[in-house]
Every structure is written in structure tokens, then in C-alpha cells.
C-alpha positions as CSV (number, residue, x, y, z in Angstrom):
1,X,52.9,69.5,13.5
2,X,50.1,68.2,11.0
3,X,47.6,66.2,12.1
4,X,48.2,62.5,10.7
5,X,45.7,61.3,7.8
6,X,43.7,58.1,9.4
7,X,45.1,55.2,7.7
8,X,43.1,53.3,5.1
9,X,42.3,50.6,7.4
10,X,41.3,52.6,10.6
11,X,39.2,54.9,8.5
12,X,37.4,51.9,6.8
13,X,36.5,50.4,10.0
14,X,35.5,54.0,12.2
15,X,32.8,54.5,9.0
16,X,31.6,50.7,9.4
17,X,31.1,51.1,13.0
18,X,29.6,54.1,12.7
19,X,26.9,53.1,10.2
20,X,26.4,49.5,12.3
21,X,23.8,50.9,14.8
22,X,23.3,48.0,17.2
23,X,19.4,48.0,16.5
24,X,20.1,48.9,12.0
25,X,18.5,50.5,9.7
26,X,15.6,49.3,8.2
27,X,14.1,51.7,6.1
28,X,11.6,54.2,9.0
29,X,13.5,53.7,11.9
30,X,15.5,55.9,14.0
31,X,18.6,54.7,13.0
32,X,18.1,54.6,9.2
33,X,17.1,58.9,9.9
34,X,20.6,58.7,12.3
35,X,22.7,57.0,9.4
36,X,21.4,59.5,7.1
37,X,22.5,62.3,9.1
38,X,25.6,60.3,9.3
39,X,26.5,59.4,5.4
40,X,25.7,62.9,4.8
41,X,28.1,64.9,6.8
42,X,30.9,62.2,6.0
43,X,30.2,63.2,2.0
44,X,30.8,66.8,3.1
45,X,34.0,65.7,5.0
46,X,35.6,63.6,2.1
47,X,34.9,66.6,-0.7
48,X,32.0,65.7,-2.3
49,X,29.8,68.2,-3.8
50,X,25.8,67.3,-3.4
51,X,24.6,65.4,-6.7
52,X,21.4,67.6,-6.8
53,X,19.8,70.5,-5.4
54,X,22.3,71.3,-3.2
55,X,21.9,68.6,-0.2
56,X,23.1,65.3,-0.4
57,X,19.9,63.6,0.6
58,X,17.4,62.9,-1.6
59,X,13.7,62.1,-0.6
60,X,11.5,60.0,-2.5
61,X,8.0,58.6,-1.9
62,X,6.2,55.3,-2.6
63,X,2.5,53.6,-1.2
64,X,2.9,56.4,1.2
65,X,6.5,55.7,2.6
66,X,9.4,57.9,2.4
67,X,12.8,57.0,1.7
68,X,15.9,58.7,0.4
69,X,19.0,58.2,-1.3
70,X,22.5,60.2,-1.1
71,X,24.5,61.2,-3.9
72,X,27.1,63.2,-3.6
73,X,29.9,64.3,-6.6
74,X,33.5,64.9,-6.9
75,X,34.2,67.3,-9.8
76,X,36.8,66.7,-12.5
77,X,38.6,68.2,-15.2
78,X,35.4,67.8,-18.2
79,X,32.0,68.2,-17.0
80,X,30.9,67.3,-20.5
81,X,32.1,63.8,-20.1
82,X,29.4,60.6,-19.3
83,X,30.2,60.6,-15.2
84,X,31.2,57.7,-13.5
85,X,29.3,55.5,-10.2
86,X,30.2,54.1,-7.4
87,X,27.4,52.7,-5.4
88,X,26.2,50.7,-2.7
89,X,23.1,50.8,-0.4
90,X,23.3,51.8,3.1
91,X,19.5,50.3,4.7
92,X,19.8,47.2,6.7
93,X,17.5,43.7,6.5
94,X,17.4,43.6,10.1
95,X,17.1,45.9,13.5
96,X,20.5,44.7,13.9
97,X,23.9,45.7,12.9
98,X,24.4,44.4,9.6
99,X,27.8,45.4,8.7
100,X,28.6,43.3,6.0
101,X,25.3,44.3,4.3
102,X,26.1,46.7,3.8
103,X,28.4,48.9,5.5
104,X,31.4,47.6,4.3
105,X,30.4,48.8,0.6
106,X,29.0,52.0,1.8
107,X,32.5,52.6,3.5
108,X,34.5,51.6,0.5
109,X,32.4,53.5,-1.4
110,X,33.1,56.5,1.3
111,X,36.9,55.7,0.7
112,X,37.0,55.5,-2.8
113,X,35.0,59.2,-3.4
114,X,37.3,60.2,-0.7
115,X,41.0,59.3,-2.3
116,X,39.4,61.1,-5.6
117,X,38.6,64.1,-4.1
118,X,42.0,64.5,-2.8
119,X,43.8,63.9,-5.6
120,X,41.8,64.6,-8.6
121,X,43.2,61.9,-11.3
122,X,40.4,61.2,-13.2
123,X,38.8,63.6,-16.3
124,X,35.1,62.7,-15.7
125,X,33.2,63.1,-12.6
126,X,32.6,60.8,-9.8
127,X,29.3,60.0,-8.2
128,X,29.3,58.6,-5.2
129,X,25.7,56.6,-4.8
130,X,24.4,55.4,-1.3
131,X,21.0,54.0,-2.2
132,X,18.0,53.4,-0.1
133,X,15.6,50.6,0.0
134,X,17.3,47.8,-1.2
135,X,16.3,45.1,1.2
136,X,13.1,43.2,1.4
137,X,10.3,43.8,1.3
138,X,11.6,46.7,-1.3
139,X,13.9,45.2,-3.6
140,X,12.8,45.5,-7.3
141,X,10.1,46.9,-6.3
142,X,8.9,50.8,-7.6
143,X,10.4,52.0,-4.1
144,X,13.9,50.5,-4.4
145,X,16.8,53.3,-4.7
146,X,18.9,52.6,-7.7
147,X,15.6,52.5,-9.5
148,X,14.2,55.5,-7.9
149,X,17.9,57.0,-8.8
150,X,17.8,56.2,-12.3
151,X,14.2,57.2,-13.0
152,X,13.7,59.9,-10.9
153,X,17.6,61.1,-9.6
154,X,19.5,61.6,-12.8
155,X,20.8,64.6,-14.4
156,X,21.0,65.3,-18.2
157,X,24.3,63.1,-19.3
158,X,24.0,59.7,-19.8
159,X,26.6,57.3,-17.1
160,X,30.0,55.9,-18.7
161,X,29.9,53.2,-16.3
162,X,28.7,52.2,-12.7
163,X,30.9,50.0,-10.5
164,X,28.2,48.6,-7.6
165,X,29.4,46.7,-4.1
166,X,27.6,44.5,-2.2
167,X,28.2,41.6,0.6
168,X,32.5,43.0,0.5
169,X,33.6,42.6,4.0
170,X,33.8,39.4,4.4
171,X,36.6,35.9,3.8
172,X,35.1,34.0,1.4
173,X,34.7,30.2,2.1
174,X,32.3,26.5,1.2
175,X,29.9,26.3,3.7
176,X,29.8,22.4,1.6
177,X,33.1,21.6,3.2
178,X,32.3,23.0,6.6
179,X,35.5,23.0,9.8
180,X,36.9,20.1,7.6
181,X,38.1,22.3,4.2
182,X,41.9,21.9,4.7
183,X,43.7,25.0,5.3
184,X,45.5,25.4,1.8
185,X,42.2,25.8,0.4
186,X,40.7,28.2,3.3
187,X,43.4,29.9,2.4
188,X,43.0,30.0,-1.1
189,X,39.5,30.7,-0.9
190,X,39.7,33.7,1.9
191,X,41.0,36.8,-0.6
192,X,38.5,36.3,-3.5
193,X,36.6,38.9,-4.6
194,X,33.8,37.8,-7.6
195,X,33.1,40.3,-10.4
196,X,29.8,40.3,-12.7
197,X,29.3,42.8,-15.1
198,X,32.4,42.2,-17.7
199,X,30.2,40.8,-19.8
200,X,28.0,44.2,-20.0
201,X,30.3,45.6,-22.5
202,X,32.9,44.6,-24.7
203,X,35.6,47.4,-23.9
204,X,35.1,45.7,-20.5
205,X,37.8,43.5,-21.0
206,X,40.4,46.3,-22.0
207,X,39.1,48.0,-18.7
208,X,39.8,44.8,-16.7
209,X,43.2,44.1,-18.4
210,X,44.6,47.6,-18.0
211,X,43.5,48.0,-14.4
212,X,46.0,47.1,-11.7
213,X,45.5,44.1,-10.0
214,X,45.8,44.5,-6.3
215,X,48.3,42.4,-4.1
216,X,46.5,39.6,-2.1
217,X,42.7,40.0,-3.3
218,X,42.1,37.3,-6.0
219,X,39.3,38.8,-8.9
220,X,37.1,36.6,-9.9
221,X,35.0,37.4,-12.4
222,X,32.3,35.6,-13.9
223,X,28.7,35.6,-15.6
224,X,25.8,37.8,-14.0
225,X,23.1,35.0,-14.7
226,X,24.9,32.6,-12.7
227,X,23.6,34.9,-9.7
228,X,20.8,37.2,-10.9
229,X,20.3,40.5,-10.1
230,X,21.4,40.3,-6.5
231,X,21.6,44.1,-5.9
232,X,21.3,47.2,-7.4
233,X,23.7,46.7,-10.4
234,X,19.8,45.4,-12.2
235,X,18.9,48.9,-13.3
236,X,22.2,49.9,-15.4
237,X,22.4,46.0,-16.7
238,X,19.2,46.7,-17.8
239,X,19.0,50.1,-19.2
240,X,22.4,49.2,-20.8
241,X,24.8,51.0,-18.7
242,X,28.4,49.2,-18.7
243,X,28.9,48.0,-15.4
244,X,30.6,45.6,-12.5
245,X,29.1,44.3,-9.5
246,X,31.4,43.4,-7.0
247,X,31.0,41.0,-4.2
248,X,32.2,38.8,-1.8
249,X,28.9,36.2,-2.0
250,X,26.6,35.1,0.7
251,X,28.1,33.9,4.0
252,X,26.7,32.5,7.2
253,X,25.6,35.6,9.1
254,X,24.0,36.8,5.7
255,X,20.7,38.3,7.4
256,X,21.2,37.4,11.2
257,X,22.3,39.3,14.0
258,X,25.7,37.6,13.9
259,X,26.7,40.1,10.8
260,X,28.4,42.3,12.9
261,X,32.0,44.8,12.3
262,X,34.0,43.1,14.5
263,X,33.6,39.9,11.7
264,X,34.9,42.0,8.9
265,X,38.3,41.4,7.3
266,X,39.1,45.3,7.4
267,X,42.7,44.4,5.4
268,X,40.6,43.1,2.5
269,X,38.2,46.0,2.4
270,X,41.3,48.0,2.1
271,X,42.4,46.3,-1.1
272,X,38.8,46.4,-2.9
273,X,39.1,50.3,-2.4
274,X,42.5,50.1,-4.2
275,X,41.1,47.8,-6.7
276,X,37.7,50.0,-7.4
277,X,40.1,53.1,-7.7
278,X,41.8,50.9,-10.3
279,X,38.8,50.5,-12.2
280,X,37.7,54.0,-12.4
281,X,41.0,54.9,-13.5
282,X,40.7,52.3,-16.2
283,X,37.3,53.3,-17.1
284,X,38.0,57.2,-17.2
285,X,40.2,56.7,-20.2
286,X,38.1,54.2,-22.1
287,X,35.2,54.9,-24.3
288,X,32.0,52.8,-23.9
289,X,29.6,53.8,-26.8
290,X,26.2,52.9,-25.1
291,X,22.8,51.4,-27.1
292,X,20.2,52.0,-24.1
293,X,19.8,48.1,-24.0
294,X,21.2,44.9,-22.6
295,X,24.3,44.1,-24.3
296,X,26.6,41.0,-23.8
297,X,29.7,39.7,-24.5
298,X,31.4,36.4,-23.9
299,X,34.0,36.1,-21.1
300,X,34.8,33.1,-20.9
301,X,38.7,33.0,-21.9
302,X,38.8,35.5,-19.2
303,X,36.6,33.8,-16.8
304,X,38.8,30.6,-17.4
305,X,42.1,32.3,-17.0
306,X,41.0,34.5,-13.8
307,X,40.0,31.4,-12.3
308,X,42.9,29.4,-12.5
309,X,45.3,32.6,-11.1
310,X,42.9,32.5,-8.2
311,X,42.8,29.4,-7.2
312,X,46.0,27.9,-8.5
313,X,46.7,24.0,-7.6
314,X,42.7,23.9,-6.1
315,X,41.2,24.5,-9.3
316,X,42.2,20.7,-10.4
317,X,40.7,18.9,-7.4
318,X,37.2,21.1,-7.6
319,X,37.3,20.1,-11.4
320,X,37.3,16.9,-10.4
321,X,34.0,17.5,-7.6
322,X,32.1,18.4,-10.7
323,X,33.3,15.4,-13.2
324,X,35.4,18.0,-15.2
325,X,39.1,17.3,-16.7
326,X,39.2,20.9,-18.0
327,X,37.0,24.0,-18.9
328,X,36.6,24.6,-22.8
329,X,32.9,25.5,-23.4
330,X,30.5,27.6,-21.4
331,X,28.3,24.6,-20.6
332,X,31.7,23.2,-18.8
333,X,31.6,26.8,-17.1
334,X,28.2,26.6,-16.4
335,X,28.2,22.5,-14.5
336,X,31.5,24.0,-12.4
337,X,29.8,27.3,-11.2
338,X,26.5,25.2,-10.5
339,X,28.2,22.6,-8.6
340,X,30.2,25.2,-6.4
341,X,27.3,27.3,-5.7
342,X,25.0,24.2,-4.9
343,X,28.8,23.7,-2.1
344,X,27.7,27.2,-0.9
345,X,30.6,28.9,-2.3
């Protein structure tokens, strides 16, 4: 008899606990060495090839620290083709677990590489990105890993596209409404999943349109300025690269000790891996002709629409909280984001 394939879910959550060490993985410490030892066998496992130089780690230096990304690669049908990314960074804030930042993306990111590998749908290659060095006291700075990646990590072809996760394990929820939020909305609020990056290119939309929708996550996306750079989709926005961030927002354990896996809706980080397949499908078959700079395109038909599927008969009463009958210009956009972000959504 064959030995039965983990399920999504199980495998999802044996890769988060795993990577949570009880006392992290800030950047030097014993357990960001262990997780490395980790993230790099599992990228054997799932059928990755290393990215470069044949070992999936990939040292770096900076003020006299070292640090190191992974990259492994799962080979398709035209090597010649602009590859595709899927990234995430795997160093911790903390000396504590920290599971939805960010071992939930690293383990979706795992899952995703992994699915690909074992069927082989798409015609460009897959790079599977696990950057160092994102947290403080690091990020944007010369030592951060997507920048170290794009500077330093690259090979010759240029990237079609890089899908980045961040903060994805987690129900989404307004900290403004606190235990008194009524359960319809709770429930409403719970499966969404917010998307930046549409506005990166405009064959974005096509991308978005023809990629399958998955059952019980609600995509949200909307404008990256609303947020800023908070990860390490801010090299490819800036160097021009089409791409989407993905995350779940800030949440009350953000940072504290508290962020650990047993917290994680596991069911939902199932679906983003099924919706992140999706897009790569989506974005294998398009062409994204590339300028080297910023680009931008406006969204907000799409950001209106998306919206209103996502939060169906809630969106009227939180137009009202922000003094809005309807949304019809991206100022209107712009007062209802504000006021729900100032609600801690």
C-alpha cells in the first residue's frame, strides 16, 4: 500500500510548527541557523532545485553581520521565459515563536513550490524566495533580503512577476469594535484576504479576472499607498516588477509572544495556497512588458466591486461610519480605507 500524501492542512501546519521555535529567529541566533537548516532540506523535499550555485542558502554580509536567504526553483517547460516569485521572509521580530510573521507565508510559500513541482502546469519557472532580514532593526535597510536578492541574488532574466505574503495566518477582524462587533460582521470580516500590487501593472487586472477565485477567502484588493511598503514586495514595486502583496493585516499578537501556531486559522492558509497557485497560473500565460520603473494603474472599479462581494450587506453600514452614501471617486476610496484603518481593520 502507498504511503498517504499529508493533506494540505496537516502539512501546512507540521511546516508552521516547525519553523515556530519557541525562542524565534531573529537574525544570529541559534534558531534562525536551525530554521535554515530546516527551510533548506524541506526545498529539497518538495522538488525544488537550488536557485544558485548549487545550495539553497545563500549568505550575504552587511556592517559585519551575516545573513542568508533561500531560493530554491522548480523547472518548467521554457527556461527562456521571465521566471515567476513567490516569496516571503522566514526571520522573526522576537525570541519567540512568531508564527503568523511569518511562518504562515513561508509555509504557503513551501506549499505552493511544492504542488508545482509535482505537477508541472506552468511554462516558466518558479522561484520559491524565503528572504532573510526583514524585521527591525533591518528592514529597508542595505541588509534586508529581498534587497540583497534583487541586487546581489539574481540571475540574467528579468522577473515576469512576484507574488509576496506576509501577516496570512490569521482571521481578520476591527480591533475599533472590540468583543461588541456583532457576529454577522465577525463573520464577514474573518475570510478576507487584502491584495496590493494590481495597480503595478495594467495586465494585472486580466490576471486577477482570469484567476479562480477560491471558495470561502474573500480578495480584497486595494491601493499599496494606503499601507506602504509593509514588506518585501518594495523592491519589485520599485524596480518595476509586476507584482501582489498579499496579506491578512496587522492583528493583536502582531510582535508579542502571544503570535503563536496554535492561533492560526490553518483552513484559510489552505485556501491562500489555492489562491496563489491561481495567480501563477494566471500570470504564466500573460505577458507583462516591463519599463524598469514604477508603473501604476487605476483600480478603483475593481477595488469598488471586490469590496462589495466581500462584504456584502456590511459594506452599507461602514459607508455610513465614514459619512459615505456610495463610492464613486478615489477620494471617496481614499476617506473609507482611512477611516477603517484608523478602526484597526
Amino acid at each position: 500500500m502507498s504511503e498517504l500524501k499529508p493533506s494540505p492542512v496537516s502539512e501546512l501546519r507540521a511546516d508552521v510548527e516547525s519553523i515556530c521555535l519557541p525562542h524565534g529567529r531573529v537574525v544570529g541566533s541559534p534558531g534562525h541557523l536551525q530554521t535554515r537548516r530546516f527551510l533548506s532540506q524541506r526545498l529539497r523535499e518538495i522538488g525544488c532545485e537550488p536557485w544558485r550555485g548549487g545550495r539553497f542558502e545563500m549568505p550575504y554580509a552587511d556592517d559585519a553581520r551575516s545573513f542568508c536567504n533561500l531560493a530554491g526553483v522548480v523547472r518548467a517547460r521554457n527556461a527562456g521565459l521571465a521566471p515567476l516569485l513567490v516569496g516571503a521572509h522566514y526571520d522573526s521580530a522576537i525570541d519567540a515563536p512568531c508564527a503568523d510573521d511569518n511562518a504562515a507565508a513561508v509555509a504557503i510559500a513551501l506549499a505552493v513550490a511544492g504542488q508545482v513541482a509535482e505537477s508541472r502546469p506552468l511554462e516558466r519557472d518558479l522561484v520559491v524566495a524565503l528572504f532573510d532580514a526583514e524585521e527591525p532593526p533591518y528592514f529597508c535597510s542595505p541588509s534586508m533580503g529581498s534587497r540583497r536578492f534583487w541586487e546581489d541574488q539574481r540571475d540574467d532574466r528579468p522577473l515576469h512577476a512576484a507574488v509576496i505574503m506576509d501577516l496570512v495566518g490569521h482571521d481578520v477582524s476591527i480591533d475599533g469594535f472590540g468583543s461588541e462587533a456583532p457576529e454577522s460582521l465577525r463573520a464577514a470580516l474573518a475570510p478576507l484576504l487584502f491584495m496590493t500590487g494590481t495597480e503595478s501593472h495594467p495586465a494585472l487586472r486580466s490576471v486577477f479576472g482570469r484567476a479562480e477565485t477560491v471558495d470561502g477567502l474573500r480578495l480584497v484588493p486595494t491601493l499599496n499607498r494606503y499601507v506602504g511598503d509593509m514588506s518585501d514586495h518594495g523592491v519589485f514595486r520599485e524596480n518595476g516588477v509586476p507584482y501582489l502583496f498579499l496579506s491578512c493585516g496587522r492583528w493583536e499578537h502582531y510582535h508579542q509572544p502571544t503570535d503563536t501556531p496554535d492561533r492560526l486559522n490553518y483552513e484559510k492558509m489552505a485556501r491562500i495556497t489555492r489562491q496563489v497557485l491561481a495567480f501563477a497560473a494566471s500570470l504564466d500565460r500573460v505577458e507583462l512588458p516591463q519599463v524598469g520603473s514604477e508603473q501604476f494603474s487605476e483600480t478603483l472599479d475593481l477595488e469598488v466591486s471586490r469590496l462589495r462581494l466581500a462584504l456584502g450587506a456590511w459594506l452599507e453600514p461602514l459607508l455610513k461610519l465614514c459619512g459615505l452614501d456610495a463610492v464613486t471617486s478615489r477620494a471617496e476610496m481614499d476617506r473609507l480605507v482611512l477611516t477603517l484603518l484608523a478602526l484597526g481593520l
